[in-house]
Structure formats: C-alpha cells, structure tokens
PDB file of N, CA, C and O in Angstrom:
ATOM      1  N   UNK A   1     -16.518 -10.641 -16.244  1.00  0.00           N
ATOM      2  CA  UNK A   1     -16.791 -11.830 -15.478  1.00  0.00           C
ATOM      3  C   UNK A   1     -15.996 -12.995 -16.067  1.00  0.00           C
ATOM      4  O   UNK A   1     -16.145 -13.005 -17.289  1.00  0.00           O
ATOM      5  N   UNK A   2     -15.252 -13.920 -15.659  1.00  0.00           N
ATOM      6  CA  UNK A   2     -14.344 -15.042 -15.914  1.00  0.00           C
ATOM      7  C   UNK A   2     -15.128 -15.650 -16.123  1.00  0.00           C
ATOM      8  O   UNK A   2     -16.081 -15.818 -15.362  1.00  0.00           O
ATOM      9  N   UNK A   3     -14.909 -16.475 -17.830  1.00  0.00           N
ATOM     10  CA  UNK A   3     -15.705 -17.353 -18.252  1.00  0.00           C
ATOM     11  C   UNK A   3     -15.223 -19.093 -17.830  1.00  0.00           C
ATOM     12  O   UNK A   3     -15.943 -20.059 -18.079  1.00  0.00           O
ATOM     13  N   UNK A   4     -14.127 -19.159 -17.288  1.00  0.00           N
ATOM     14  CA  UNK A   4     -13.523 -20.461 -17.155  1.00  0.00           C
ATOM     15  C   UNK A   4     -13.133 -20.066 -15.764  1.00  0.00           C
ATOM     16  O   UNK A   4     -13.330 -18.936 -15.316  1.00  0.00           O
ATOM     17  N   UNK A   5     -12.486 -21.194 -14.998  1.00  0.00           N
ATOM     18  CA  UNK A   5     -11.699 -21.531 -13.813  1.00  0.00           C
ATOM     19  C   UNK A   5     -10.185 -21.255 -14.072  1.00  0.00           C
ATOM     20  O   UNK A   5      -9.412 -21.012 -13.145  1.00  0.00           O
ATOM     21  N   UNK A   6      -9.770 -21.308 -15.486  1.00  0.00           N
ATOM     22  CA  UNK A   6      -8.578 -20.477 -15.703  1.00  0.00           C
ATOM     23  C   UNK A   6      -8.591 -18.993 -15.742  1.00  0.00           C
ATOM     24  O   UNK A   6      -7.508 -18.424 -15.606  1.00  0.00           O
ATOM     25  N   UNK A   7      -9.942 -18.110 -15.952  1.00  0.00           N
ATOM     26  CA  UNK A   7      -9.896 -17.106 -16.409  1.00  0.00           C
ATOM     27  C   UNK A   7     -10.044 -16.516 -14.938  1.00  0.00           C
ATOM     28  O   UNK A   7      -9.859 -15.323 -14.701  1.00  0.00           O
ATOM     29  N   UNK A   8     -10.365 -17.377 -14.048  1.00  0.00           N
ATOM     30  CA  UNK A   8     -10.739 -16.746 -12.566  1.00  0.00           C
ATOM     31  C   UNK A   8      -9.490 -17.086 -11.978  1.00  0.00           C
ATOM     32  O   UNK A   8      -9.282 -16.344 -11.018  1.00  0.00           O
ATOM     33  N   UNK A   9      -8.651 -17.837 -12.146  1.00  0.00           N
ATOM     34  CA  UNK A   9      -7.281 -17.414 -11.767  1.00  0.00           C
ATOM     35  C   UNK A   9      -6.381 -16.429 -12.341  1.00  0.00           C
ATOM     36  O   UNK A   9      -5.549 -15.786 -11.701  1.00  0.00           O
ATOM     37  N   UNK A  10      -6.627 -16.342 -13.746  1.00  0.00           N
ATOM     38  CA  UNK A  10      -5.950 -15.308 -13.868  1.00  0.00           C
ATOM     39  C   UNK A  10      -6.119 -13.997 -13.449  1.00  0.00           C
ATOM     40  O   UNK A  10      -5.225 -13.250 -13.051  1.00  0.00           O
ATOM     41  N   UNK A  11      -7.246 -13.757 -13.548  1.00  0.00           N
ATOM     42  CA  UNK A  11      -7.849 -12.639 -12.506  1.00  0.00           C
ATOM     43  C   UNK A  11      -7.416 -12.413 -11.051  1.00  0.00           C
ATOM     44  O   UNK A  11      -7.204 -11.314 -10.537  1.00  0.00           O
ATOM     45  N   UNK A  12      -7.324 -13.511 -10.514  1.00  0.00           N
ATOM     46  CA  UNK A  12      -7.466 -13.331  -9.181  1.00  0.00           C
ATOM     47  C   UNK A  12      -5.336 -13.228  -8.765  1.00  0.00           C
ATOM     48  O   UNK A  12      -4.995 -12.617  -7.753  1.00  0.00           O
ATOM     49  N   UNK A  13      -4.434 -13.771  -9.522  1.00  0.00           N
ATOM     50  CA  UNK A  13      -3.467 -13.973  -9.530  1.00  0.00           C
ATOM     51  C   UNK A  13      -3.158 -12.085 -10.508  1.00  0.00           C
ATOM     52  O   UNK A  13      -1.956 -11.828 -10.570  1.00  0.00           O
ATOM     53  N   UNK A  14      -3.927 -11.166 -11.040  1.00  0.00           N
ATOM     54  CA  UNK A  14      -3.219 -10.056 -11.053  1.00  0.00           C
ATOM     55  C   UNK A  14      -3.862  -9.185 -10.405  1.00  0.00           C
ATOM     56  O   UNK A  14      -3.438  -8.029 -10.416  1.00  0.00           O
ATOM     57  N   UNK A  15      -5.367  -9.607  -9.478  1.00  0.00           N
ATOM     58  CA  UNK A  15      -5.510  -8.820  -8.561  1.00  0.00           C
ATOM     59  C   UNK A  15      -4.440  -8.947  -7.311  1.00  0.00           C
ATOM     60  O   UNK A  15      -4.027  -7.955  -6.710  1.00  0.00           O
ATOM     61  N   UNK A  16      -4.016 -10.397  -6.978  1.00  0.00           N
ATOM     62  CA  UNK A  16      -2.728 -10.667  -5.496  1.00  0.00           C
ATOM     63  C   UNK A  16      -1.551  -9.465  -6.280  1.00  0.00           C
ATOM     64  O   UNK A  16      -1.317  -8.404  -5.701  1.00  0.00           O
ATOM     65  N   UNK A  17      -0.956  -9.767  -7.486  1.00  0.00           N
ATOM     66  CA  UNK A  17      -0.262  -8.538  -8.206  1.00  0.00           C
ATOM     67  C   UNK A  17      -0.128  -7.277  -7.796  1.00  0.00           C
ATOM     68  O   UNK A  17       0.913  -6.695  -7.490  1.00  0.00           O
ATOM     69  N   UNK A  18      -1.561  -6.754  -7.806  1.00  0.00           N
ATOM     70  CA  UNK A  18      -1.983  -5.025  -7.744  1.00  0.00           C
ATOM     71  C   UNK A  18      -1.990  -5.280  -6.133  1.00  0.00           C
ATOM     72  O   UNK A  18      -1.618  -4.287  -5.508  1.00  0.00           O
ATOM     73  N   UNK A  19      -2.261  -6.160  -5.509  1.00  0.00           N
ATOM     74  CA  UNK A  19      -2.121  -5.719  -4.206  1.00  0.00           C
ATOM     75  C   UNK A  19      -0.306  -5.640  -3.640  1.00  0.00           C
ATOM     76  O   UNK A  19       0.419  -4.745  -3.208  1.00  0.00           O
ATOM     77  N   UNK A  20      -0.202  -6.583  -3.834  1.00  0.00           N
ATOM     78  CA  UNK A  20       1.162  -6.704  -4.152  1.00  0.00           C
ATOM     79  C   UNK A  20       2.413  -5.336  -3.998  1.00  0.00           C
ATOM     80  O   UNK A  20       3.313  -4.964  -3.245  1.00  0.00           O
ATOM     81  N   UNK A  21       1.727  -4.948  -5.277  1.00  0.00           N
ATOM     82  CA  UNK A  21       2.214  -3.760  -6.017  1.00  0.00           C
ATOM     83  C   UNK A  21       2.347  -2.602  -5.295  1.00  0.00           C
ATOM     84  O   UNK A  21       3.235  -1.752  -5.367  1.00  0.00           O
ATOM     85  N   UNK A  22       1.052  -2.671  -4.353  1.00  0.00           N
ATOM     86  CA  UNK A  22       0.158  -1.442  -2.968  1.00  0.00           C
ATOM     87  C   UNK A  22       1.551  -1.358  -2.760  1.00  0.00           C
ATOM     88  O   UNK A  22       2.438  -0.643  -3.227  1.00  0.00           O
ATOM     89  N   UNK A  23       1.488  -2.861  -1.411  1.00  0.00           N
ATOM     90  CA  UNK A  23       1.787  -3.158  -0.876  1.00  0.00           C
ATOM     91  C   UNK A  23       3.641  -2.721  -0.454  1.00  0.00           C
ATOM     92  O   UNK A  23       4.224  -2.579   0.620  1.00  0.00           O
ATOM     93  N   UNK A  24       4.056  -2.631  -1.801  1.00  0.00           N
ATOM     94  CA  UNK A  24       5.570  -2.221  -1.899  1.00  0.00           C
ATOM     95  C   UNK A  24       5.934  -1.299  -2.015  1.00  0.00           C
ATOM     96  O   UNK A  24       7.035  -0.904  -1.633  1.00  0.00           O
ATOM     97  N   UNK A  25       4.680  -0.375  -2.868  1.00  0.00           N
ATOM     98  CA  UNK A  25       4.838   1.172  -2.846  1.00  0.00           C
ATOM     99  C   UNK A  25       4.714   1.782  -1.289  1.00  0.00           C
ATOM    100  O   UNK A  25       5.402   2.706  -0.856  1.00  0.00           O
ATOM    101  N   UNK A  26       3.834   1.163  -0.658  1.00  0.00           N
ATOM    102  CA  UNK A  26       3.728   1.969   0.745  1.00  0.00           C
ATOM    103  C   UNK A  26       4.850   1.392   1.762  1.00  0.00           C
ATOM    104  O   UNK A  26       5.017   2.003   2.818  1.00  0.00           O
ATOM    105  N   UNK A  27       5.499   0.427   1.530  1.00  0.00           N
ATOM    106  CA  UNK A  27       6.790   0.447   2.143  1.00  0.00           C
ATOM    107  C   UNK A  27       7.857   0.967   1.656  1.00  0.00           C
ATOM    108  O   UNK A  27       8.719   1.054   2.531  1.00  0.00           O
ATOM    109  N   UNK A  28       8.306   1.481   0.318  1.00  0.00           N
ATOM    110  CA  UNK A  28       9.168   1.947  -0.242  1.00  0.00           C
ATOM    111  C   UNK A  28       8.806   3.528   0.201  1.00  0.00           C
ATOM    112  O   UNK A  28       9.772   4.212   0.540  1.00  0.00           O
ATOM    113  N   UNK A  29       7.452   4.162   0.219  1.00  0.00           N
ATOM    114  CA  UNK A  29       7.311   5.463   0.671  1.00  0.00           C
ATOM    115  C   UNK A  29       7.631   5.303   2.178  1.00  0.00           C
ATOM    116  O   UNK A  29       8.343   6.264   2.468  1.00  0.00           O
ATOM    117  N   UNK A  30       7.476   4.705   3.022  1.00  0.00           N
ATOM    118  CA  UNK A  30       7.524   5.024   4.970  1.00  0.00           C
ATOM    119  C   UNK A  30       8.757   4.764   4.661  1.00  0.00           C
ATOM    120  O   UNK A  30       9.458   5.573   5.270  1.00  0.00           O
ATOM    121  N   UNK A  31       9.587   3.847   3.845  1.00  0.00           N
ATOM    122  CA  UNK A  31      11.354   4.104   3.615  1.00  0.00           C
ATOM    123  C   UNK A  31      11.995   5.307   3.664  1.00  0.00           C
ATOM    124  O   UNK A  31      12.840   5.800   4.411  1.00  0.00           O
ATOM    125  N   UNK A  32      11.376   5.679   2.660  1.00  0.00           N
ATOM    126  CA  UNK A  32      11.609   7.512   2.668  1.00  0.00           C
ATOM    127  C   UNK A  32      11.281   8.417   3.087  1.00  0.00           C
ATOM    128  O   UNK A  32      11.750   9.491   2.709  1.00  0.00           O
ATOM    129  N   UNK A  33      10.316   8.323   4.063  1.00  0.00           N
ATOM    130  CA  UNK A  33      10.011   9.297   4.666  1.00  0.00           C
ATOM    131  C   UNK A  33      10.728   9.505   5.736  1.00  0.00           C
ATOM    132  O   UNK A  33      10.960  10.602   6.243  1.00  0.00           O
ATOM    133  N   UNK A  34      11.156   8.278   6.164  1.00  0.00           N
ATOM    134  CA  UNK A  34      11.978   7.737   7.536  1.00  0.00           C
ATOM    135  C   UNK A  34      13.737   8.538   6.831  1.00  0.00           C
ATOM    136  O   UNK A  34      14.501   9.397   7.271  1.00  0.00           O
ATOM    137  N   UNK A  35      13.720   7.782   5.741  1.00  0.00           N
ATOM    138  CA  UNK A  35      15.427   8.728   5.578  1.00  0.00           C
ATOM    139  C   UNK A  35      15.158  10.011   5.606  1.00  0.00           C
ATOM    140  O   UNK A  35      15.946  10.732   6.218  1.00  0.00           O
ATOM    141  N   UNK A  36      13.945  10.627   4.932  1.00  0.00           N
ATOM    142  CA  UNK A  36      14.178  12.204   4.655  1.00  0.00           C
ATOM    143  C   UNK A  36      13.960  12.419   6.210  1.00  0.00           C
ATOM    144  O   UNK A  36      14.780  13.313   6.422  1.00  0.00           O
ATOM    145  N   UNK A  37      13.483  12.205   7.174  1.00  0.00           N
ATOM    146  CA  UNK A  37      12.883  12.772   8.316  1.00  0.00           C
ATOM    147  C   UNK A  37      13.452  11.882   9.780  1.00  0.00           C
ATOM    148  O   UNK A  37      12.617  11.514  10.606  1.00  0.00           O
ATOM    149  N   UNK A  38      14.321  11.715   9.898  1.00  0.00           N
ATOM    150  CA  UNK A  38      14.697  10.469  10.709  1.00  0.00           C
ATOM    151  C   UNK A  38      14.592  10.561  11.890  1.00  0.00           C
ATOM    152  O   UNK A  38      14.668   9.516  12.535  1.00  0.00           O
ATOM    153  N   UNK A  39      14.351  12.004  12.695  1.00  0.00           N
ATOM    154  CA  UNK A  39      14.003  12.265  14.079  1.00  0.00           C
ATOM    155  C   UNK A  39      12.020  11.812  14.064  1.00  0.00           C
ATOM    156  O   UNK A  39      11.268  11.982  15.024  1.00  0.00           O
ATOM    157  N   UNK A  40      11.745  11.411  13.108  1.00  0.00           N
ATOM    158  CA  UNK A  40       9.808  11.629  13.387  1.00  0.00           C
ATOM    159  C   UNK A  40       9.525   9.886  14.121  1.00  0.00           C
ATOM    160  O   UNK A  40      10.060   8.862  13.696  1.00  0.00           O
ATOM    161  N   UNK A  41       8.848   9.949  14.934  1.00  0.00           N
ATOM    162  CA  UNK A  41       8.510   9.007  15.431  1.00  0.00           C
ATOM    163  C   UNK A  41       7.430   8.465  14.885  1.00  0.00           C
ATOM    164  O   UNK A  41       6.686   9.137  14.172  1.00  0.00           O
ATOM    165  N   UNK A  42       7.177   6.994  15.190  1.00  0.00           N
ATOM    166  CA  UNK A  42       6.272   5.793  14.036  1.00  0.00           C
ATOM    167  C   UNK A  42       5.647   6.119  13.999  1.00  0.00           C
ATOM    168  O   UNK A  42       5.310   6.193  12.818  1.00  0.00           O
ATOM    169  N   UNK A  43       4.608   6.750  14.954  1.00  0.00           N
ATOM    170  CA  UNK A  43       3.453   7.494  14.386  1.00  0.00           C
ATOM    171  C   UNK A  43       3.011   8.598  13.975  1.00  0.00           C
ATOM    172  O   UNK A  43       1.831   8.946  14.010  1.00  0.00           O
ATOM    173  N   UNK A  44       4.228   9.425  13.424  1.00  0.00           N
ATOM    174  CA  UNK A  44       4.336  10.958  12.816  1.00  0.00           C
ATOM    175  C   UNK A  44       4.947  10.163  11.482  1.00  0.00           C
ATOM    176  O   UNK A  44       4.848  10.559  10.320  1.00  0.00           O
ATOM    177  N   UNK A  45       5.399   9.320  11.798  1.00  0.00           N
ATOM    178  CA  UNK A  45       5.754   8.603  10.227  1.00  0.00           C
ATOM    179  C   UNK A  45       4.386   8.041   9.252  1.00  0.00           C
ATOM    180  O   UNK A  45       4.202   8.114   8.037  1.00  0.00           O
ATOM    181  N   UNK A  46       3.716   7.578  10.128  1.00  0.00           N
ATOM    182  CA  UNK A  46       2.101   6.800   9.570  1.00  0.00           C
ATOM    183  C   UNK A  46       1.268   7.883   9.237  1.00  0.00           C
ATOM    184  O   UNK A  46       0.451   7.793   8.321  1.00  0.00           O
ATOM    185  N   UNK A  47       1.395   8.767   9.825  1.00  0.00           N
ATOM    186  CA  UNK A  47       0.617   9.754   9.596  1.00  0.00           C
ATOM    187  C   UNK A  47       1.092  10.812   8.100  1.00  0.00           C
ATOM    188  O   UNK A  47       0.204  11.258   7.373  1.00  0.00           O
ATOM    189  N   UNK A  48       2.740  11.122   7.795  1.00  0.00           N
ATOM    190  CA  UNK A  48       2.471  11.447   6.736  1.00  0.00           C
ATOM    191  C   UNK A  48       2.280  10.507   5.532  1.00  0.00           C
ATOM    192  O   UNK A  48       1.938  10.754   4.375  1.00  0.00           O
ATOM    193  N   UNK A  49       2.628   9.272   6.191  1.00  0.00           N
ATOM    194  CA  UNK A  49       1.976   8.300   4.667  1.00  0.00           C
ATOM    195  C   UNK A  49       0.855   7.946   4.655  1.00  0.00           C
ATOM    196  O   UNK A  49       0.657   7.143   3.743  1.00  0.00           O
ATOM    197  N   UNK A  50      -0.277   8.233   5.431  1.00  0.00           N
ATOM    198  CA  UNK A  50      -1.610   8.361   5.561  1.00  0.00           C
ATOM    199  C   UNK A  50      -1.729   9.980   4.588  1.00  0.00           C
ATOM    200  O   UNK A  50      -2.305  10.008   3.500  1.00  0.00           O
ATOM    201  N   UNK A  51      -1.171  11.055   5.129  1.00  0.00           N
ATOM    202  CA  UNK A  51      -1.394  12.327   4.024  1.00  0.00           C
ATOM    203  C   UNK A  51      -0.914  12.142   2.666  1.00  0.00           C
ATOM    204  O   UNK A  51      -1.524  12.728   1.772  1.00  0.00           O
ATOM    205  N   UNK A  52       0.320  11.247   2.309  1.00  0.00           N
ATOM    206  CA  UNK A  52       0.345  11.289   1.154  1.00  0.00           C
ATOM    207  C   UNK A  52      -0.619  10.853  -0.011  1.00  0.00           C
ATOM    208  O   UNK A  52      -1.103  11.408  -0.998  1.00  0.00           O
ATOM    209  N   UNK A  53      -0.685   9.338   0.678  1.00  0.00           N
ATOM    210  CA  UNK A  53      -1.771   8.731   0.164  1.00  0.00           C
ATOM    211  C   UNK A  53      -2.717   9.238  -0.754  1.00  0.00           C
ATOM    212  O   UNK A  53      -3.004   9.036  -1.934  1.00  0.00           O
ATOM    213  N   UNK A  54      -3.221  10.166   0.427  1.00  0.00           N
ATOM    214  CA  UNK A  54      -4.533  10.981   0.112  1.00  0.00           C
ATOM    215  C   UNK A  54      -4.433  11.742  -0.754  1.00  0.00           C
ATOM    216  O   UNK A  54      -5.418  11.931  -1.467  1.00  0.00           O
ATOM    217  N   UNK A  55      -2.961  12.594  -1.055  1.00  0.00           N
ATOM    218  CA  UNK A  55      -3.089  13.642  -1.832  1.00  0.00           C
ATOM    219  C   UNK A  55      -1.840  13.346  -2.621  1.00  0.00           C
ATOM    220  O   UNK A  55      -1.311  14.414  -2.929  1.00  0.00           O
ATOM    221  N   UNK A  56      -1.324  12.547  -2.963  1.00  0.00           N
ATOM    222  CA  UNK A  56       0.185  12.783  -3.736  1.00  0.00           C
ATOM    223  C   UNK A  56      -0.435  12.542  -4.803  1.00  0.00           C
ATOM    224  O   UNK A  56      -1.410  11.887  -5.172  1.00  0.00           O
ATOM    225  N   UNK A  57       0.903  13.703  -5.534  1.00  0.00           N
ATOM    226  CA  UNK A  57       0.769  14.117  -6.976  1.00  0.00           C
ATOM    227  C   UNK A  57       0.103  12.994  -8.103  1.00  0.00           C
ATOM    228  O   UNK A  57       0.269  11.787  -8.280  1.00  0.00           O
ATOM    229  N   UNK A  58      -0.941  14.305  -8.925  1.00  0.00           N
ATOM    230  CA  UNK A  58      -1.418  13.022  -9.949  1.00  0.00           C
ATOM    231  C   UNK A  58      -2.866  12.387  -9.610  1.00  0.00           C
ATOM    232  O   UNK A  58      -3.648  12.062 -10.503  1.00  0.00           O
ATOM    233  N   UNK A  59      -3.199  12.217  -7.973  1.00  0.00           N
ATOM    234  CA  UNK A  59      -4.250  11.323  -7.513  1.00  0.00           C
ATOM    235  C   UNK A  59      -5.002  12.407  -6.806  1.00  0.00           C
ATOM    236  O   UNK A  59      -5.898  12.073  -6.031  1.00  0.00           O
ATOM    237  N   UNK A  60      -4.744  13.600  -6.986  1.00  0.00           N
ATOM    238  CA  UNK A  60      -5.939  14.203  -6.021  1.00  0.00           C
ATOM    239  C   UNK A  60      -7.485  14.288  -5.798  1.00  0.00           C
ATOM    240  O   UNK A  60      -8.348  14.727  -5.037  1.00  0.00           O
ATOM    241  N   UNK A  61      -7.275  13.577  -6.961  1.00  0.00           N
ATOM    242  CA  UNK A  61      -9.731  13.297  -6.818  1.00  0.00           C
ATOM    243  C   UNK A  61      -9.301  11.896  -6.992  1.00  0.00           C
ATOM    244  O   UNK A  61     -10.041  11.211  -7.698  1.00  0.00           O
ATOM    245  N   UNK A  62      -8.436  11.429  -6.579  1.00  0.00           N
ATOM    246  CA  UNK A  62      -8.244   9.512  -7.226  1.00  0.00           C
ATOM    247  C   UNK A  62      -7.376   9.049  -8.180  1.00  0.00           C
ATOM    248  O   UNK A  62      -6.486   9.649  -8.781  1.00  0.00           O
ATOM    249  N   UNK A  63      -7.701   8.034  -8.242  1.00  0.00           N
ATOM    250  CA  UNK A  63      -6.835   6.682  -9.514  1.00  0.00           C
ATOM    251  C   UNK A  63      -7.456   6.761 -10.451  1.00  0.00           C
ATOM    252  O   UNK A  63      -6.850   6.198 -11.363  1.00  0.00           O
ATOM    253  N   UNK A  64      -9.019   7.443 -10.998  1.00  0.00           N
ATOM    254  CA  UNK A  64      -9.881   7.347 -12.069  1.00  0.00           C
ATOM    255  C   UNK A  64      -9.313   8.533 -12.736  1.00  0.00           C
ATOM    256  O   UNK A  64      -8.877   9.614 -12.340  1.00  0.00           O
ATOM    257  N   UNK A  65      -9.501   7.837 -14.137  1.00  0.00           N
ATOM    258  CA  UNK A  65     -10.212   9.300 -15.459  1.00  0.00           C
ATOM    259  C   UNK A  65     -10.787   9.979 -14.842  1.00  0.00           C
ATOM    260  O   UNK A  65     -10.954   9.795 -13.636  1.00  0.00           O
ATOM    261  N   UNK A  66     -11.208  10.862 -15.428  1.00  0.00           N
ATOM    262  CA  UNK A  66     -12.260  11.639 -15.558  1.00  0.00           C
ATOM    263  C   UNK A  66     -12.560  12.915 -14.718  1.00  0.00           C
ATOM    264  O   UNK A  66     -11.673  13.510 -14.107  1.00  0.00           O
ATOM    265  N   UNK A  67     -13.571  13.212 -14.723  1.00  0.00           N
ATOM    266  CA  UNK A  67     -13.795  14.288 -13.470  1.00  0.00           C
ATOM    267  C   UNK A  67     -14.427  14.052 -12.424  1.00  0.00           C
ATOM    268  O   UNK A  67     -15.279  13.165 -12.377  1.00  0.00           O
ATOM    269  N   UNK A  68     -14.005  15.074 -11.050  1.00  0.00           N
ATOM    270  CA  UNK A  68     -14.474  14.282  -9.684  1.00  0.00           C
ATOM    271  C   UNK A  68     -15.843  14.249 -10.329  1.00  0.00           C
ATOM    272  O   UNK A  68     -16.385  14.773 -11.303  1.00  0.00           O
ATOM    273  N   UNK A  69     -16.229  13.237  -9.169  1.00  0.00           N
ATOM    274  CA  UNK A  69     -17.946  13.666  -9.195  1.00  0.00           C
ATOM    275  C   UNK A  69     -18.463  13.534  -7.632  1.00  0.00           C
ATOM    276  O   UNK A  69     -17.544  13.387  -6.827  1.00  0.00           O
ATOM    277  N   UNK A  70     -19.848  13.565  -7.061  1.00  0.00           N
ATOM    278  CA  UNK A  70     -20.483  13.914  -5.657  1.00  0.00           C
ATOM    279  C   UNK A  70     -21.122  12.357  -5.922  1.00  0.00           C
ATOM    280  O   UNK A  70     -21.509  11.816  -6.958  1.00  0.00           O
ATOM    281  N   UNK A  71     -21.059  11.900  -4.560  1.00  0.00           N
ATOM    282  CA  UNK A  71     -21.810  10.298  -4.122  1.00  0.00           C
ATOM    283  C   UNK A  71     -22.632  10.936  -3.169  1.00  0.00           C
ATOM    284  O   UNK A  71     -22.251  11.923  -2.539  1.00  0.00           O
ATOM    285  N   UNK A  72     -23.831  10.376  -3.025  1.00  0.00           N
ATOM    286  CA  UNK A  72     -24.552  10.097  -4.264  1.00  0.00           C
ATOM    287  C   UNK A  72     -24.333  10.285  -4.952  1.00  0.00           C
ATOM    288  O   UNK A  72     -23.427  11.116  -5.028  1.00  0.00           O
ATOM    289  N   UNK A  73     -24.880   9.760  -6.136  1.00  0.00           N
ATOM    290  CA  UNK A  73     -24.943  10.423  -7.802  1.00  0.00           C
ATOM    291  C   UNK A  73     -26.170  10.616  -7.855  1.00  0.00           C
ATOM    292  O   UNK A  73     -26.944   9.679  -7.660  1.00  0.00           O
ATOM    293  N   UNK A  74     -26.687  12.094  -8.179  1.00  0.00           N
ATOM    294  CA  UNK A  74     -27.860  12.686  -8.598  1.00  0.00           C
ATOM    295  C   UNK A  74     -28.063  12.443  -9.985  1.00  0.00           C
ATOM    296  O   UNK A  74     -27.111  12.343 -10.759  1.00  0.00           O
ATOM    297  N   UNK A  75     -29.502  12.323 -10.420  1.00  0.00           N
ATOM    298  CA  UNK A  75     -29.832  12.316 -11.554  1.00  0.00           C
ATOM    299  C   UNK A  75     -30.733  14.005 -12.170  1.00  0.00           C
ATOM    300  O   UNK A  75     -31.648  14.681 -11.702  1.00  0.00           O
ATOM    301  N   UNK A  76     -29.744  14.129 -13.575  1.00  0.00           N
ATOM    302  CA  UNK A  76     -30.686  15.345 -13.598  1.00  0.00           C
ATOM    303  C   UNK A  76     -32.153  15.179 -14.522  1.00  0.00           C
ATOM    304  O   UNK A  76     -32.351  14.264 -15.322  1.00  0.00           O
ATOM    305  N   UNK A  77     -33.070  16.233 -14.223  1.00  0.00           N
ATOM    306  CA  UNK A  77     -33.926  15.724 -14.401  1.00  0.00           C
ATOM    307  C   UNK A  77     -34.949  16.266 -15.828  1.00  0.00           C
ATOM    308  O   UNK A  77     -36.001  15.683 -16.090  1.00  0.00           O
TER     309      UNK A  77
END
C-alpha cells in the first residue's frame, strides 16, 4: 500500500509501464503473425493471438510461480 502521494505515483506510473509493455507485445505478436501468415484475414489473425495468449510458451497455467491450483480454493480439513 503507498505510504505517500509520491509512492502512489510511482506505483501507478509502473503499473501505465506494465500496461504499456502488454500493450506492445500484442502488437509486435499480430505483426508477426500477419508476416508469417499474410493470406489470414483480421479475424483469423485475432484469433490466433487470442490462442497464443492463452497458451504461449512458459505461461501455460499463467504469469505466477508456483503450481496451478482450482478456484475456488478448498480448504483441507
């Protein structure tokens, strides 16, 4: 939690960053998908950067550590 009005900008100035960041990766990927594939039309193009998304290398249960887990989260008992 930002203890100052500086600390909540800085926060908020490397969250615009990480979006930012999205933001360039998913145009630099529909870049390439478009050169590797140049007959696919815009929406056969959206669609494999909608599949990559989901599954490219590295991220297949996500951006987290750890191991998947089930949502809910059960408690054992």
């Amino acid at each position: 939690m930002p203890r100052t009005s500086q600390d909540a900008i800085a926060v908020a100035e490397r969250m615009r960053l990480t979006f930012d960041l999205y933001a360039t990766g998913e145009v630099l990927m529909r870049q390439r998908i478009c050169r590797e594939n140049p007959n696919l039309s815009p929406a056969e193009i959206e669609a494999r950067l909608a599949a990559w998304l989901q599954t490219r290398p590295g991220a297949e249960h996500g951006d987290a550590d750890g191991r998947p887990g089930s949502w809910p989260r059960t408690r054992k008992a």
